[in-house]
MINU-348363 format. One line per field, with one value per residue (C-alpha): residue in three letters; z, x, y; residue number from 0. Coordinates in steps of 0.001 Angstrom, whole numbers, plus 500000, padded with zeros to 6 digits. Each point is the difference from the previous one (the first is absolute). Layout:
residu	c(ALA, ...) .
c3	c(Z, ...) .
c1	c(X, ...) .
c2	c(Y, ...) .
num	c(NUM, ...) .
//
This chain:
residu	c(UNK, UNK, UNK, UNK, UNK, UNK, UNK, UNK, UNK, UNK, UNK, UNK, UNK, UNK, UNK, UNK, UNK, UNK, UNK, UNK, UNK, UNK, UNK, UNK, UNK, UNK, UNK, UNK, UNK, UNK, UNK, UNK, UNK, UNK, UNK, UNK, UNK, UNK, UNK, UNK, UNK, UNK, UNK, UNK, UNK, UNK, UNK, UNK, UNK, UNK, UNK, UNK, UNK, UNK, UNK, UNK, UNK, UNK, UNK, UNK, UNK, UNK, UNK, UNK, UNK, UNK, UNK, UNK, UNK, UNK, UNK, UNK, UNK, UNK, UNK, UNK, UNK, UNK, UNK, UNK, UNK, UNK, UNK, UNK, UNK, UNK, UNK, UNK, UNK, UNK, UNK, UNK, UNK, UNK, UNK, UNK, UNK, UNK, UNK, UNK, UNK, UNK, UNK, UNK, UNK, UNK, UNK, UNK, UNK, UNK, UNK, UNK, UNK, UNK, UNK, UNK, UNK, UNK, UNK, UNK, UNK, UNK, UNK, UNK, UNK, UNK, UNK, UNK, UNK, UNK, UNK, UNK, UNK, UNK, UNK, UNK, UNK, UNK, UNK, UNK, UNK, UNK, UNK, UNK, UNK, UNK, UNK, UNK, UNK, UNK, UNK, UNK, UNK, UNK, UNK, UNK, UNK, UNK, UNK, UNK, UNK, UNK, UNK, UNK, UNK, UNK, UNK, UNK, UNK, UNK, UNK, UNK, UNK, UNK, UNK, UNK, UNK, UNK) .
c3	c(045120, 500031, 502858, 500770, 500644, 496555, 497680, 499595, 499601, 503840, 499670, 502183, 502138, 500609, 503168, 498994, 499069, 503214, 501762, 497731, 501658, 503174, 501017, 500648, 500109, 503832, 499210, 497811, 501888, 503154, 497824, 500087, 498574, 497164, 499393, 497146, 499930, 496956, 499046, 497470, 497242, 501448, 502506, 502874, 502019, 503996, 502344, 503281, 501786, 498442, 497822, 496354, 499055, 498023, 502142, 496956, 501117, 500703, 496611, 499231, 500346, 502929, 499868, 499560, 502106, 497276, 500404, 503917, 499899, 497789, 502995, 502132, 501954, 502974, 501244, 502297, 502566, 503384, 503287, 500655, 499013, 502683, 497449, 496510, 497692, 496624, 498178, 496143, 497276, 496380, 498362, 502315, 501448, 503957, 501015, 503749, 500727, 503921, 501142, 503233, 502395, 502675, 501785, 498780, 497199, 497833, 500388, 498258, 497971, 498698, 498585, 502712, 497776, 495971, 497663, 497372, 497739, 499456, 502468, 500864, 503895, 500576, 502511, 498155, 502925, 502224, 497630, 500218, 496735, 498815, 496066, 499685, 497412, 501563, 498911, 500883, 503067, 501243, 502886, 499923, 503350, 501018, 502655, 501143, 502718, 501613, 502772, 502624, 502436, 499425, 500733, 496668, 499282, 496575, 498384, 496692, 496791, 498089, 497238, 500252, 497118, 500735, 497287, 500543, 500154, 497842, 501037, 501657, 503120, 501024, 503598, 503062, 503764, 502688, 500447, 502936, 499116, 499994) .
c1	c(298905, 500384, 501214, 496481, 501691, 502598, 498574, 502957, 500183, 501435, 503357, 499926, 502706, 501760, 501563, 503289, 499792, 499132, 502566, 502333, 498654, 500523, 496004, 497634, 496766, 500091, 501537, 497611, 496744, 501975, 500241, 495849, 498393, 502226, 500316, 501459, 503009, 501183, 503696, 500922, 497285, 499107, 498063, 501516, 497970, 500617, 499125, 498257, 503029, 500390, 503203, 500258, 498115, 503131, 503513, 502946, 503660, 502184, 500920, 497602, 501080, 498927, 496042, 499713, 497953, 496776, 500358, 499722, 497481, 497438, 500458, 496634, 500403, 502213, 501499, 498715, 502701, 500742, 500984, 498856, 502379, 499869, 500576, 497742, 501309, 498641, 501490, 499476, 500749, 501169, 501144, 502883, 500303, 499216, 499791, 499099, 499538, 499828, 498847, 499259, 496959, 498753, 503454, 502310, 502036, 502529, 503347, 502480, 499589, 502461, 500421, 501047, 499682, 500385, 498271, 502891, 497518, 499738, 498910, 499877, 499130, 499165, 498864, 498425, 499079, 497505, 499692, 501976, 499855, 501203, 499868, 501236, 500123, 498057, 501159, 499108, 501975, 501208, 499535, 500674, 499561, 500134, 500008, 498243, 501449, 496883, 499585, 497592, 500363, 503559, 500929, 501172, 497829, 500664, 497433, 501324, 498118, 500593, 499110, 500341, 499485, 500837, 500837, 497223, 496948, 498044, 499845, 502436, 498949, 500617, 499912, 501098, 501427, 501986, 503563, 502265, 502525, 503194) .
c2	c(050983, 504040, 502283, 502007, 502816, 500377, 497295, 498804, 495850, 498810, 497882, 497013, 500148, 496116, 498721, 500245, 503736, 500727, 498037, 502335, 502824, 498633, 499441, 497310, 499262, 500196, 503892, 501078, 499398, 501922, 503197, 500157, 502992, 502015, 503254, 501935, 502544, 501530, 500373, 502471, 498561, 496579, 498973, 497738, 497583, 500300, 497220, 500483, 500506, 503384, 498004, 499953, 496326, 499226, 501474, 499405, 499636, 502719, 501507, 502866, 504136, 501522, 501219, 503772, 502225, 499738, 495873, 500578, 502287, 497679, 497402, 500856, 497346, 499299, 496784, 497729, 499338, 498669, 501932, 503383, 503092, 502861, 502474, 500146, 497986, 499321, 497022, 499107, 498101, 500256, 496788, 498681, 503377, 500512, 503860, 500932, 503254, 501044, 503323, 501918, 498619, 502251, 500767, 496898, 501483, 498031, 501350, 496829, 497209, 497492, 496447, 497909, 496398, 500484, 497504, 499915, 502060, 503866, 502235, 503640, 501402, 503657, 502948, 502645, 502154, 498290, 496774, 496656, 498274, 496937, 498692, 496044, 497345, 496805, 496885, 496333, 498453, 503298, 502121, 504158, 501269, 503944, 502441, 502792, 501976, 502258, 502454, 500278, 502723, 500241, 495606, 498701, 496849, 497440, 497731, 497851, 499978, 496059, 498643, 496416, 497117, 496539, 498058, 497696, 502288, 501618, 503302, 502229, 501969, 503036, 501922, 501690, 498741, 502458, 499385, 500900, 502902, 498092) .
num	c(0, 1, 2, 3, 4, 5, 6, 7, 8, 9, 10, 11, 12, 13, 14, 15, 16, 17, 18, 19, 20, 21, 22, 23, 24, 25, 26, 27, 28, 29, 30, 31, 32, 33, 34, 35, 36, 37, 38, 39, 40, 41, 42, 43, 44, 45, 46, 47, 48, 49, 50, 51, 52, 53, 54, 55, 56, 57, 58, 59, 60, 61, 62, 63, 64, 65, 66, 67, 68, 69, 70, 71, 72, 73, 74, 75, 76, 77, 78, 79, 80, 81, 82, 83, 84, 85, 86, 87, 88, 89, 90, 91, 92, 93, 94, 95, 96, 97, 98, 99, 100, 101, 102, 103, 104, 105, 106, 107, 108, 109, 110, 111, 112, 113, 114, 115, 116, 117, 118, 119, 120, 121, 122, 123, 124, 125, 126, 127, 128, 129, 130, 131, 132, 133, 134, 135, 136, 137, 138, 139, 140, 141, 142, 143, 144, 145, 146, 147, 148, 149, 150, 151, 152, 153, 154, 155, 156, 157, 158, 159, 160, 161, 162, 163, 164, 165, 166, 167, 168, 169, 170, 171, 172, 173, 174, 175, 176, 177) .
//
C-alpha cells in the first residue's frame, strides 16, 4: 500500500510501537481529523486537539519564532481566559500568549507550580507569555495577574498530563489573589 498523497510505501505501525510512544488505540481514534504543520523542512501531523499527533519527551531546544509562526492552529482547551490568549504547540513545547481584551490588560505573570522541566515566563508590554516543556504525569500551572478598572484580578494557565492518559490538556480557571 502507498501514501496517496507522497507515494511513498506506508509502514505498518505494531502495538508495541505505539505503547512506546505512549498511545493506544483508544488515543488515536480521539485525535480525529489531522492536520499538517511544517517544522523547518518536515511536515508534522497535528491531532484535532490542535496538539502535535506525536508529543516527544522533554529533550528538544526551544522552538524559534519561524517554528511558532508555521503553527496555524490554536489549542483546544478548557475554561475561558478573560484576556486573549493564544496557546500552541511545537513538539513538547506549550507557549501561551495572553494579550489585552476590551479593558482587561495583563499586568504580571509568574509560575506559581513548576513541572521540573524548562520554562521561561514574560511581559513584553501588554502580553503575558508563557513557553513550557510538557511532559507525561506532570502539571505546570501559571498566573496571570490582570486589571479591570483598576481591581487586580488572576486567572492560571495549566497544562496538565496524567500519567495515565493519552493526551495532555491544556486551559484556563480564575484564582483568588492570595
Amino acid at each position: 500500500m502507498v501514501s496517496p498523497t507522497t507515494g511513498a510505501p506506508r509502514r505498518r505501525v505494531s502495538l508495541g510501537t505505539l505503547a512506546v510512544l505512549g498511545l493506544t488505540i483508544a488515543g488515536l481514534a480521539t485525535l480525529g481529523a489531522r492536520s499538517r504543520v511544517r517544522t523547518g523542512q518536515r511536515a508534522v501531523a497535528m491531532g484535532a486537539d490542535g496538539l502535535p499527533a506525536v508529543i516527544p519527551p522533554p529533550g528538544s531546544p526551544r522552538p524559534t519564532d519561524a517554528e511558532w509562526a508555521e503553527v496555524q492552529r490554536a489549542i483546544r482547551t478548557f475554561g475561558s481566559p478573560p484576556l486573549k490568549c493564544d496557546p500552541k504547540m511545537v513538539r513538547e513545547w506549550l507557549r501561551v500568549r495572553c494579550a489585552a481584551n476590551g479593558g482587561l490588560v495583563p499586568k504580571a505573570v509568574a509560575t506559581k507550580t513548576p513541572n521540573g522541566h524548562e520554562e521561561h515566563v514574560e511581559m513584553d508590554g501588554e502580553v503575558a507569555s508563557f513557553v513550557v516543556q510538557v511532559a507525561r504525569g506532570t502539571t505546570y500551572r501559571g498566573r496571570v495577574v490582570y486589571a479591570t478598572q483598576r481591581v487586580p484580578e488572576m486567572f492560571a494557565v495549566i497544562a496538565e498530563w496524567p500519567a495515565r492518559d493519552a493526551r495532555p490538556a491544556v486551559g484556563f480557571v480564575d484564582e483568588p489573589i492570595e
